[in-house]
C-alpha positions as CSV (number, residue, x, y, z in Angstrom):
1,X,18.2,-11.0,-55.7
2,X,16.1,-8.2,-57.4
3,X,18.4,-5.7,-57.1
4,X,19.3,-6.5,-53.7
5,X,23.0,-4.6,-53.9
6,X,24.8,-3.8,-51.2
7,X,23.6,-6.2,-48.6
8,X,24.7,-5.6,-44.6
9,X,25.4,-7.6,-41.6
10,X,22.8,-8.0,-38.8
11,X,23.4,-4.8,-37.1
12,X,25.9,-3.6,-39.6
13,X,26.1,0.2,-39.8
14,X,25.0,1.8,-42.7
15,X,26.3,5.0,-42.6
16,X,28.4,5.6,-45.2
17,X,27.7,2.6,-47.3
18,X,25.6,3.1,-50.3
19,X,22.2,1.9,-50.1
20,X,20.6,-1.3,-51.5
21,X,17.7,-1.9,-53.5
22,X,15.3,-4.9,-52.1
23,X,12.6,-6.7,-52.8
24,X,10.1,-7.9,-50.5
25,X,11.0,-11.6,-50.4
26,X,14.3,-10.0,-49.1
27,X,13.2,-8.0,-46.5
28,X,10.6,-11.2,-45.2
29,X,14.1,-13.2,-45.3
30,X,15.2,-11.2,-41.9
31,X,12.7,-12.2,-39.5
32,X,14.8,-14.1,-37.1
33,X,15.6,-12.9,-33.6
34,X,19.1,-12.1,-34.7
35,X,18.6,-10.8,-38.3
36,X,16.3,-8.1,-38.7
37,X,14.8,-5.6,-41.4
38,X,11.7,-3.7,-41.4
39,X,9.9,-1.5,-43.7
40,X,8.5,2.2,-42.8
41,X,7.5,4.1,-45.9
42,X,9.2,2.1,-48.3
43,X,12.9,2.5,-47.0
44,X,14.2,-0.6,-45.4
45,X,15.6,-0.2,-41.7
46,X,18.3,-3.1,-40.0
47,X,17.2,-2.6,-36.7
48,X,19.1,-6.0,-35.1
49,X,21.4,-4.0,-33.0
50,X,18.5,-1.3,-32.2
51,X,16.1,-3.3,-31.0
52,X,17.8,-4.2,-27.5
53,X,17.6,-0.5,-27.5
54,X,14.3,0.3,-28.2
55,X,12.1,2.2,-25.8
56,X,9.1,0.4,-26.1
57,X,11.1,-3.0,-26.0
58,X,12.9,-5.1,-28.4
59,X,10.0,-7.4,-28.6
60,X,7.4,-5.3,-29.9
61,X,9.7,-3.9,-32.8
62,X,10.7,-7.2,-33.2
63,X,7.3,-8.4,-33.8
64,X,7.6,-6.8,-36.9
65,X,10.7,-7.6,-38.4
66,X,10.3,-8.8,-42.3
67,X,7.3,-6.8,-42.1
68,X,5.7,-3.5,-43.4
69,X,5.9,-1.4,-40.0
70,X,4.4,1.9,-41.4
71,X,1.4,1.8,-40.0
72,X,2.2,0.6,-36.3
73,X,5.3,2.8,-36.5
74,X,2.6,5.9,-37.3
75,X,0.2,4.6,-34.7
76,X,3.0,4.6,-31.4
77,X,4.6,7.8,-32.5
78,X,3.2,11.1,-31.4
79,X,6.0,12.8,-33.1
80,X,7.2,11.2,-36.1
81,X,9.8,13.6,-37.2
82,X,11.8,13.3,-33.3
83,X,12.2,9.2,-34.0
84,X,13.0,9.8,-37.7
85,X,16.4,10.6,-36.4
86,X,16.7,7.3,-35.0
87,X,15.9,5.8,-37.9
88,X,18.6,7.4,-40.2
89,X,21.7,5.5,-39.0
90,X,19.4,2.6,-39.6
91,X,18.6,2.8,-43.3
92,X,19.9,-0.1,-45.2
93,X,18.3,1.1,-48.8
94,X,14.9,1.2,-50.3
95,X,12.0,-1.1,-51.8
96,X,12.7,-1.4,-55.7
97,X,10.9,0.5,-57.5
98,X,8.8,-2.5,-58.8
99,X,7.9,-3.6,-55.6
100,X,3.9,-2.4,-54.1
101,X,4.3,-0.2,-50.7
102,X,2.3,-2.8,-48.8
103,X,3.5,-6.1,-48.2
104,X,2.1,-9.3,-48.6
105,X,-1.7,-9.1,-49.6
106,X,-2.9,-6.0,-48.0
107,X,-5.6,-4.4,-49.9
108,X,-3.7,-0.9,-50.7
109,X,-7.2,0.8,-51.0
110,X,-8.4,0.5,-47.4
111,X,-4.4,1.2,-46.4
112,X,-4.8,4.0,-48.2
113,X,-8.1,5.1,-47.2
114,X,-7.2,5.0,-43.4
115,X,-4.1,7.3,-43.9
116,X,-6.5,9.5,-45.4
117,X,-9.2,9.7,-42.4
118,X,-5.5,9.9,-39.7
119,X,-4.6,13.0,-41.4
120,X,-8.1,14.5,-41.4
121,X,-8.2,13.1,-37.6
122,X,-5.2,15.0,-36.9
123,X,-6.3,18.3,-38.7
124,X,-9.2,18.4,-36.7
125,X,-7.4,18.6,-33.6
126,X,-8.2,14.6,-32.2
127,X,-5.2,14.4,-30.8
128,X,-4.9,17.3,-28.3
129,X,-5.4,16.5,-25.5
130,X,-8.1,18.7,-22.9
131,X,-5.4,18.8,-19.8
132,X,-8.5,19.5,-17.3
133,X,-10.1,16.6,-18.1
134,X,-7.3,14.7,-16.9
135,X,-6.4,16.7,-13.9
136,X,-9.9,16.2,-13.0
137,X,-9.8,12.7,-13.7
138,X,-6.5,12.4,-11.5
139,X,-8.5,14.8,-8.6
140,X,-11.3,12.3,-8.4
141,X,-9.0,9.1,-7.8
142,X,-6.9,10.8,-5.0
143,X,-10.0,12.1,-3.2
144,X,-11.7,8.5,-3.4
145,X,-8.9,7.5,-2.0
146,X,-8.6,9.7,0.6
147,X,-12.2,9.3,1.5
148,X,-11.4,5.6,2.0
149,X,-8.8,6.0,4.8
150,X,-10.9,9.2,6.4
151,X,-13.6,6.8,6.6
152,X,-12.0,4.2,9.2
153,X,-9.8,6.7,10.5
154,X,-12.2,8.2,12.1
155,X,-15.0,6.1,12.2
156,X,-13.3,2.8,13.1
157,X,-12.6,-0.4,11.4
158,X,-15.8,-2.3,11.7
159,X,-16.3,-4.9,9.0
160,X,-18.9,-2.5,6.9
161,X,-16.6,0.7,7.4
162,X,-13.5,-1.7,6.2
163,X,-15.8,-3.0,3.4
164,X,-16.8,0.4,2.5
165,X,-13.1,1.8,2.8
166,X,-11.5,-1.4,0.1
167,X,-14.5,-0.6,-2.0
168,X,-13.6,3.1,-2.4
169,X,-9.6,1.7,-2.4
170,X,-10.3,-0.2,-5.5
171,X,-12.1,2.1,-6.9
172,X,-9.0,4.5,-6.7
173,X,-7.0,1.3,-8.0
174,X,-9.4,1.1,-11.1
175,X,-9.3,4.4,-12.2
176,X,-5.9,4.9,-11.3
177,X,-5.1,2.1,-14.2
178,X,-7.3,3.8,-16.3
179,X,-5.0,6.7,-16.0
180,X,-1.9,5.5,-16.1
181,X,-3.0,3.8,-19.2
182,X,-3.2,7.7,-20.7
183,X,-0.2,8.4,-20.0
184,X,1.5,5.3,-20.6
185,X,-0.1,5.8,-24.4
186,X,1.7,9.6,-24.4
187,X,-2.0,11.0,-25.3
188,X,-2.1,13.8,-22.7
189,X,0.9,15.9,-23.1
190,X,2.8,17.2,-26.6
191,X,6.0,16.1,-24.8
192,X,6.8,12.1,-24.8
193,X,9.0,13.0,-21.3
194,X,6.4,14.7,-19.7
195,X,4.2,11.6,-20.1
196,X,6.4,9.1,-18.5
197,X,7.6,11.6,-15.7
198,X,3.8,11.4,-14.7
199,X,2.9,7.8,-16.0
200,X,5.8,6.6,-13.0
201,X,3.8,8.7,-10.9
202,X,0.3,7.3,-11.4
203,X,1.5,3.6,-11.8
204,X,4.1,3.5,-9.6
205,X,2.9,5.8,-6.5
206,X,-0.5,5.6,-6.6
207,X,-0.2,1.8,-7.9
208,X,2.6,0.1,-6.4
209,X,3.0,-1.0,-10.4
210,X,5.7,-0.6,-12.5
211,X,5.8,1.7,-16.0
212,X,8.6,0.0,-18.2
213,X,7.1,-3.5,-17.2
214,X,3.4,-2.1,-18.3
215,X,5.3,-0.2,-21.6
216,X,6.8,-3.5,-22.6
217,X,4.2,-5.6,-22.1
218,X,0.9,-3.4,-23.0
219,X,2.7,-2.5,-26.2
220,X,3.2,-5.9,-27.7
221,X,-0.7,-6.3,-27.4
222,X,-1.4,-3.0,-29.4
223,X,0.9,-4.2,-31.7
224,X,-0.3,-7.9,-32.3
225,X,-3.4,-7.9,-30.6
226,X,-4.8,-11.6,-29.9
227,X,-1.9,-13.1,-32.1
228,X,-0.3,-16.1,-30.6
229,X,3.0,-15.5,-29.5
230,X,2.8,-12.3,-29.8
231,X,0.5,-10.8,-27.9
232,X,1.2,-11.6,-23.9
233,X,-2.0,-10.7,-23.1
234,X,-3.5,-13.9,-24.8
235,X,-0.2,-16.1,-23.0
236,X,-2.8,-17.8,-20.7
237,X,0.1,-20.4,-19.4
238,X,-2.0,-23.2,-20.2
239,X,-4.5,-22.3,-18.1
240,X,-7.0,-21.6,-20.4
241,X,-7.3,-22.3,-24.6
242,X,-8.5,-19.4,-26.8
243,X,-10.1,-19.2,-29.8
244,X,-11.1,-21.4,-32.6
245,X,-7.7,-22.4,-33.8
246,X,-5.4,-23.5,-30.1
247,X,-8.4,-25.7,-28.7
248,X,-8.2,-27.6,-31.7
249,X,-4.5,-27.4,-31.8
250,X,-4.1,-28.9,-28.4
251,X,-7.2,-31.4,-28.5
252,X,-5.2,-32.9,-31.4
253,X,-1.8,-33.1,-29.7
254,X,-3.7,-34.5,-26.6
255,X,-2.5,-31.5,-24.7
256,X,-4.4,-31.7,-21.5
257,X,-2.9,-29.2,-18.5
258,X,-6.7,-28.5,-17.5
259,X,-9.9,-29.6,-18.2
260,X,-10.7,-27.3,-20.5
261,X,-14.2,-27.9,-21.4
262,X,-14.8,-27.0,-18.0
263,X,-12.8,-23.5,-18.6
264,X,-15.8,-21.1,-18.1
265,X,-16.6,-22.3,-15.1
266,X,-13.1,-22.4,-13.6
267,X,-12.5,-18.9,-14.7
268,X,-14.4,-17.3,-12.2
269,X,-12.3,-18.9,-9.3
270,X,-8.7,-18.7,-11.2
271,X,-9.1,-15.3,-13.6
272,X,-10.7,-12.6,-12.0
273,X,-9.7,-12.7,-8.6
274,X,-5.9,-14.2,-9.4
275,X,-4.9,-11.8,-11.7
276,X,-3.6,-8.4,-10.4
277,X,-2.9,-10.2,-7.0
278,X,-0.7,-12.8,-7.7
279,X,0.2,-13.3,-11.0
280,X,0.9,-9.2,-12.2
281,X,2.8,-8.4,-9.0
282,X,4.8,-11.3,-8.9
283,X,5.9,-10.8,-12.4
284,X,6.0,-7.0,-11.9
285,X,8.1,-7.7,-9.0
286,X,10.5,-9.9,-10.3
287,X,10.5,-8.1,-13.7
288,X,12.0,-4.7,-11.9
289,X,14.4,-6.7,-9.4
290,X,15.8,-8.7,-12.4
291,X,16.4,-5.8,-14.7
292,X,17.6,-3.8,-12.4
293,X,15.6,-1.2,-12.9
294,X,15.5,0.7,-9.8
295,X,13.9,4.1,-10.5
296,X,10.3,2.0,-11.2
297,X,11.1,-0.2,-8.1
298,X,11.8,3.7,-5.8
299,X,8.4,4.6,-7.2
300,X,6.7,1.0,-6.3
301,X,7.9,0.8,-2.9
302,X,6.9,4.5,-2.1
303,X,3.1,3.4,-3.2
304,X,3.7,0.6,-0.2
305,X,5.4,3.1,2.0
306,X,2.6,5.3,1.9
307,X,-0.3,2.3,2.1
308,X,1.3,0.7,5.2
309,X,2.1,3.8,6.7
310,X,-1.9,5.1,6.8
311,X,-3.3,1.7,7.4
312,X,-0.6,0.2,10.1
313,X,-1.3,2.5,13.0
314,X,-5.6,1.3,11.7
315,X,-5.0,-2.4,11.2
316,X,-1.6,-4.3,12.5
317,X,0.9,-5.4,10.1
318,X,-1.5,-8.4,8.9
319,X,-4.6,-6.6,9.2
320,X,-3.1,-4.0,6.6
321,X,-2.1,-6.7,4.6
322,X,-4.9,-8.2,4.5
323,X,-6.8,-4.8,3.5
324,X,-3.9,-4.3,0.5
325,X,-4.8,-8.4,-0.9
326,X,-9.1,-7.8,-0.4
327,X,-8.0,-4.1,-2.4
328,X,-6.6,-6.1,-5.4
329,X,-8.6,-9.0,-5.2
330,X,-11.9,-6.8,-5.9
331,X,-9.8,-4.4,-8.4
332,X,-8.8,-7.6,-10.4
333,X,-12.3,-8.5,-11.2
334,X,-13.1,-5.4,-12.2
335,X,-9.8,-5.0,-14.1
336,X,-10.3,-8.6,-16.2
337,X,-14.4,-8.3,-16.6
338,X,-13.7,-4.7,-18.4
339,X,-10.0,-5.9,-20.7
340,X,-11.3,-9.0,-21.5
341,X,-14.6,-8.3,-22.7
342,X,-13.1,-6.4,-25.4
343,X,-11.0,-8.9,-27.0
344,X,-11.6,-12.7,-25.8
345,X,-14.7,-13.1,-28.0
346,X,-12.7,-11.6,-30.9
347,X,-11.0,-13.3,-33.3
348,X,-7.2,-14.9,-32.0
349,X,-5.3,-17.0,-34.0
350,X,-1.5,-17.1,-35.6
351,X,0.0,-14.3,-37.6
352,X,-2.1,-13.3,-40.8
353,X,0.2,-10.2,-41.6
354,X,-3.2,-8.7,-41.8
355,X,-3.7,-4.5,-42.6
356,X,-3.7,-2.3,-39.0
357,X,-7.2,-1.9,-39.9
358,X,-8.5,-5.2,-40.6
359,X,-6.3,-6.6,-38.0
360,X,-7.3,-4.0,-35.0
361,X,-10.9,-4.9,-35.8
362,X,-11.0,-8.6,-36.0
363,X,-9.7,-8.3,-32.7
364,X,-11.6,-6.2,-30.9
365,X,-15.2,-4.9,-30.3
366,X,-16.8,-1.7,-29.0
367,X,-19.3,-1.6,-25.9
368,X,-22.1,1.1,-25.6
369,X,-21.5,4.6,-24.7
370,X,-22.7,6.0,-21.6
371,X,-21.5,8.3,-19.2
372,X,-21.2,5.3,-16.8
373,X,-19.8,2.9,-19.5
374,X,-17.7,5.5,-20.1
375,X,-16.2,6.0,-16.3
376,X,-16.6,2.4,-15.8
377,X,-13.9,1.1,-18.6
378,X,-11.5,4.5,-18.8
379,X,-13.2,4.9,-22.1
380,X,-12.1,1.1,-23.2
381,X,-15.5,0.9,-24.2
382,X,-14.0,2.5,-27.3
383,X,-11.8,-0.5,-27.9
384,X,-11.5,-0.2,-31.6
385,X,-11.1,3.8,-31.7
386,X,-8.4,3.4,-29.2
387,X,-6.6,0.4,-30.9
388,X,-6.4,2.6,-34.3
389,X,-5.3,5.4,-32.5
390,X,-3.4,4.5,-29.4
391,X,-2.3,8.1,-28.9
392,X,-5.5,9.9,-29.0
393,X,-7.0,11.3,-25.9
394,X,-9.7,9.0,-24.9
395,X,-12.0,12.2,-24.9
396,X,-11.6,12.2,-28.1
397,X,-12.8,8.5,-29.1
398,X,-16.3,9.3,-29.6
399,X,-15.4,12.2,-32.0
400,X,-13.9,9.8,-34.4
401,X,-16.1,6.9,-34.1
402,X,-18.6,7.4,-36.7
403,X,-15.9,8.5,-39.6
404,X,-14.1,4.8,-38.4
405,X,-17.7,2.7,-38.9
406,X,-18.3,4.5,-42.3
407,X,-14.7,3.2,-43.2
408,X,-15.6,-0.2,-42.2
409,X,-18.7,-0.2,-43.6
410,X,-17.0,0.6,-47.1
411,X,-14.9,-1.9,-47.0
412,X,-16.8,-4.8,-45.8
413,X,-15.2,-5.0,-42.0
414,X,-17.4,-5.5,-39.0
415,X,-17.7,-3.0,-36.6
416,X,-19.4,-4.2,-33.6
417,X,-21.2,-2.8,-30.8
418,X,-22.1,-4.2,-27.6
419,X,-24.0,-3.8,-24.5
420,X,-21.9,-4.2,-21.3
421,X,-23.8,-6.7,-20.0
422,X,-23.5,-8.9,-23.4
423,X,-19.4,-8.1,-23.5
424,X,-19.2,-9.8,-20.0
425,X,-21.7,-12.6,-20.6
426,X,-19.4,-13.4,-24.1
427,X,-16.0,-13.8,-22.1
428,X,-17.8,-17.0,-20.8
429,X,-19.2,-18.1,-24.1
430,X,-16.6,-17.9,-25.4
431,X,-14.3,-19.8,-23.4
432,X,-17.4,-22.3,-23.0
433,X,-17.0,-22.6,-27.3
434,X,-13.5,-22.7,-27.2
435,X,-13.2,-25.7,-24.5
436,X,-16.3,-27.5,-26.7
437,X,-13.5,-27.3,-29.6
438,X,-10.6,-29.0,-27.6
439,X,-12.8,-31.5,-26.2
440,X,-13.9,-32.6,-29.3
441,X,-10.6,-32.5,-30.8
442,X,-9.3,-34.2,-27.7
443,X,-11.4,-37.3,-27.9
444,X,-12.2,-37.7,-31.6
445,X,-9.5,-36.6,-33.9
């Protein structure tokens, strides 16, 4: 047992038992959904019973149960020392003194050296956020928007003024997601509740969306990111196959719920237009109604309240309807092209219990820096930057970038840079190689 002592129940208290001594084959024993340890700075944590009650979602802790969280858990937390105190009634005992702090085969150097370049981040003031740049930010969506419905208000609803209005409406959608995506990361204010007073306001009024279904969801990716299972943002229901590793997977178990060599075609009548229209409002939908959670459904339905209520009196019922679909049909392209760009060329595959480091940059890539790249993607085009430091004000990513690449670069990990045009054009590539793979799996092995 290698000192493994006083051993607890899943979800046993362990206040005021003494603490145990464990090894690491111990700790990788509770990874099961209803047993489970995890590691944060060497003390070992039985967060079974905490995990239904975690903020972010008992899936995303859960993803690392048997696992070395320290990094992830330093990466979500704006304020470590306020969730310490959740952590205390959790503490089971300690890694023996025999046992390395990183789990697995992590290469404790390049652990070591990315602590080293988050502290000097965070003495140099990265992660304060400028709060004019966001009030700006949040002044230049709501006059878009208001420039939409002045437009056909009192200009008429001609097919070009209507075209013109659901252009500058999903632009107000776009960078509204953008936004919301700030706060939902707590990278604005110093105070977490301040940040998702506001982020119900961005997503859920000016959205129609809902916050704890985005937190739940968008946090498991950051967590995971491109690992099976995992991440939900790689959960293509079979749509499409991703990767080197599933094509082959499926080709060999004759899996065949599409044509997949034909994927990257396909996409562009199934991906980008579907997404935000029918399948993230369904699920957000249903999510809210069967969790009950009210307070993000009063914010949703005020978004539709307010929509319906400037674009009724314009349009009809169907008319405005129709405006709200043609709004998130257009937004969804934009919203897919810019995620997706990012991370479906990357590297996605099972769980390799890889470093943050390593792990964040086999999965995603960085596009070129421009002031209209920049706008364009809510600063996604720092995609690594913001991966490694999810709560860093995305003014801030460009600050940092060079000090991440020179870390890279010592340690062997590619760092790459794309155009925009490129990051689009290998979302199709990609899915072109990966439906090659299951075809030839499919037919030959």
């Amino acid at each position: 047992m290698g000192g493994g002592g006083q051993q607890t129940e899943p979800g046993e208290p362990a206040s005021g038992k003494a603490k145990g001594v464990y090894t690491w084959e111990e700790v990788q024993s509770h990874c099961s959904r209803n047993d489970q340890w995890l590691v944060v700075d060497r003390k070992v944590y039985n967060i079974t019973q905490w995990a239904k009650r975690h903020p972010g979602g008992s899936r995303v802790i859960g993803h690392y149960a048997g696992e070395d969280a320290t990094e992830a858990f330093t990466a979500f937390h704006p304020d470590l020392k306020f969730v310490q105190k959740f952590l205390k009634p959790l503490l089971i005992g300690e890694l023996a003194a025999t046992e390395p702090s990183q789990d697995r085969d992590k290469n404790a150097a390049l652990v070591q050296d990315f602590e080293t370049l988050r502290d000097q981040v965070e003495k140099n003031g990265l992660f304060r956020a400028q709060p004019l740049f966001f009030f700006l930010h949040l002044s230049h969506i709501i006059l878009i928007e208001a420039l939409g419905w002045l437009i056909v208000s009192m200009w008429g609803t001609g097919w070009i003024l209507t075209l013109l209005c659901s252009v500058l409406l999903a632009t107000a959608q776009s960078q509204a997601g953008w936004l919301q995506h700030d706060f939902g990361h707590l990278s604005v204010f110093k105070k977490s509740s301040w940040n998702h007073l506001v982020h119900k306001f961005v997503i859920g009024h000016l959205k129609g969306a809902s916050a704890n279904w985005w937190n739940h969801r968008h946090f498991q990716h950051h967590a995971k990111p491109n690992i099976f299972t995992k991440d939900p943002d790689i959960n293509m229901l079979n749509v499409f196959v991703l990767g080197q590793t599933q094509p082959v997977e499926y080709g060999i178990k004759k899996i065949k719920n599409m044509p997949y060599n034909h994927q990257h075609q396909y996409f562009f009548l199934v991906g980008p237009p579907l997404l935000i229209p029918v399948y993230f409002y369904m699920q957000i939908m249903k999510t809210m109604i069967s969790r009950r959670d009210w307070v993000d459904l009063a914010w949703s339905l005020s978004y539709y309240f307010r929509f319906f209520s400037c674009y009724i009196p314009l349009y009809g019922v169907f008319g405005s309807l129709a405006l709200m679909f043609f709004v998130r049909f257009l937004e969804s392209h934009w919203f897919v092209w810019v995620t997706q760009m990012n991370h479906i060329p990357m590297d996605i595959d099972h769980e390799k219990h890889r470093d943050w480091l390593t792990m964040q940059l086999q999965s995603t890539c960085n596009i070129e820096q421009s002031f209209f790249n920049d706008w364009f993607s809510g600063h996604l085009n720092f995609q690594i930057e913001h991966h490694l430091f999810p709560t860093m004000p995305r003014h801030n990513y460009h600050l940092v970038a060079q000090q991440v690449r020179a870390l890279c670069e010592k340690h062997g990990i590619p760092y790459r840079v794309k155009t925009l045009w490129r990051g689009f054009a290998d979302i199709v590539t990609s899915l072109k190689s990966s439906g090659d793979l299951w075809l030839d799996a499919y037919l030959h092995k």
